[in-house]
N, C-alpha and C positions, 0 to 999 in steps of 0.2 A: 390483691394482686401485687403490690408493692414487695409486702412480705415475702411474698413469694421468690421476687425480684432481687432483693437484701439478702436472703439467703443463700439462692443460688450466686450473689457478687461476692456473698464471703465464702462461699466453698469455693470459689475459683480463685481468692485471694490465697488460702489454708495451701492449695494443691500448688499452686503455683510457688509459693513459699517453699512450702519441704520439696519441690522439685530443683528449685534454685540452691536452697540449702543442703540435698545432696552433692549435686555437681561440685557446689564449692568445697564441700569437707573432704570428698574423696580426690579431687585435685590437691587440695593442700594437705592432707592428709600422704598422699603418696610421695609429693615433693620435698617433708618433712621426712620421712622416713628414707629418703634418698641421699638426706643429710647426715656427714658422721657425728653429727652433734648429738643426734636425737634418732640411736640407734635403740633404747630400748622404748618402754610403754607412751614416754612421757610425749612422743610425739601425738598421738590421740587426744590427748588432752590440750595437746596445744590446737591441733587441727580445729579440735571441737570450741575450742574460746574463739578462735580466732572466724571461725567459721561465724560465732552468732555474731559478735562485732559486723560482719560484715552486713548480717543478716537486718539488725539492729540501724545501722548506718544506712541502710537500702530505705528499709518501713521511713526512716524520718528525712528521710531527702526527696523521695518519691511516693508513698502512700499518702503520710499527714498531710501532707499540701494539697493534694489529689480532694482526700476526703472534707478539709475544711476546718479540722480542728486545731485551729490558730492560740483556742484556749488554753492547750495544754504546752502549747509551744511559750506563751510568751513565759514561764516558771522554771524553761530548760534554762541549764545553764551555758553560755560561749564558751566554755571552756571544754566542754561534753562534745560540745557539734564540733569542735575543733580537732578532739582526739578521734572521733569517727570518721572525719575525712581518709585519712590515709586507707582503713578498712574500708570506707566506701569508693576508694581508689583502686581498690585491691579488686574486691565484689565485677566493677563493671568493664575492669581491663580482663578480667578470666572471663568472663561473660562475651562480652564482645570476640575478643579470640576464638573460642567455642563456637560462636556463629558464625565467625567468617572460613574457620574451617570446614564447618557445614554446608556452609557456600558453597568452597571450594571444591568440595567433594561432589556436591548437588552437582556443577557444574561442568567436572573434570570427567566424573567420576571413580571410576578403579582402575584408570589407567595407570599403565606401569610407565619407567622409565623413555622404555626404548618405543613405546606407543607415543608418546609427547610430539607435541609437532617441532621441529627443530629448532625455531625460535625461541622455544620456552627451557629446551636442553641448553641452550647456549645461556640463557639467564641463571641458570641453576651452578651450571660449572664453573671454578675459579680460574682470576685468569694466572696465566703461567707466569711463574718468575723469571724475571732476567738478569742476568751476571754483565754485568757495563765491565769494558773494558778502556786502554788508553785513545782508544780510538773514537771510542763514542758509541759504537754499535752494542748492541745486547744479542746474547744470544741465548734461547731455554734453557732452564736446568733438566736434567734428566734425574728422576730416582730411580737407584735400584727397581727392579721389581719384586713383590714378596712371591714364595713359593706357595701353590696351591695347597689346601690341606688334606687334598683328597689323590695327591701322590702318595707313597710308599716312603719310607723315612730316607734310603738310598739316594730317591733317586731326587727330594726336596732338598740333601745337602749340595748334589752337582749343579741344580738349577739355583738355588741365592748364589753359589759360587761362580757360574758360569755368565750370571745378572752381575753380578757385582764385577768380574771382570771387564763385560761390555761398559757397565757404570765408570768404569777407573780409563779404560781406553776413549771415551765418550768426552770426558771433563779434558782430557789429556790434549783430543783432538782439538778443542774448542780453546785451550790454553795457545795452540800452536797458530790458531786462527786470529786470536785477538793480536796479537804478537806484531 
């Protein structure tokens, strides 16, 4: 029965492993290739080292302790556990992230924007700049607005131009206010 027990803890160990070691190579894999550094192959190979480091820094900070084998620890070297920190840094900040989006998701679910309760819209939106003047009062900046893309080309050149007018009479007005 043991045996039994051993086996199915190391298939759950296996599964659990290349399941974590997907996740992290195709996050860092995409985040690398998102870089102009490591526009062509080389980004794979980095994903993929960088992936086991992590993989490697997991098994000796959280399995070996687990399991007991203190044997094989005391012949590591401080130097080794030292260079895997960072990658075992790396490993449990992507991880953690990972799950508190799934939280978040569990939680929120597929609500959109405009579904959100207002409270949580307000948290989201930055707050508005303000232009101080000699007075001491502040008042909003206004941007332009862009023109939609789903106008006709005619008729997106009158509206940035018609926007950018109200934008030039707007600052104008607020020049004549702070005064």
């Amino acid at each position: 029965m043991n045996e039994i027990v051993s086996t199915l803890g190391l298939l759950m160990y296996a599964l659990a492993a290349v399941s974590i070691f997907t996740i992290l190579f195709v996050t860092i894999s995409k985040t690398l290739k998102q870089t102009p550094m490591f526009n062509g192959g080389g980004a794979v190979a980095v994903a993929l080292g960088v992936s086991l480091l992590c993989m490697v820094g997991l098994y000796r900070t959280f399995v070996e302790p687990a399991a007991g084998t203190t044997v094989s620890r005391g012949h590591a070297q401080p130097w080794f556990e030292f260079c895997l920190l960072p990658y075992t840094a790396l490993a449990l900040a992507m991880l953690s992230v990972l799950l508190l989006l799934l939280v978040r998701r569990v939680l929120l679910g597929n609500r959109t924007k405009s579904e959100l309760p207002p409270r949580a819209l307000a948290t989201q939106s930055p707050p508005a700049k303000t232009i101080k003047g000699s007075s001491g009062k502040g008042a909003p900046t206004s941007r332009p607005k862009r023109p939609s893309k789903s106008l006709e080309k005619g008729k997106g050149v009158r509206t940035a131009c018609s926007d950018r007018q109200t934008a030039l009479q707007t600052r104008a007005l607020n020049k004549e206010t702070l005064r």
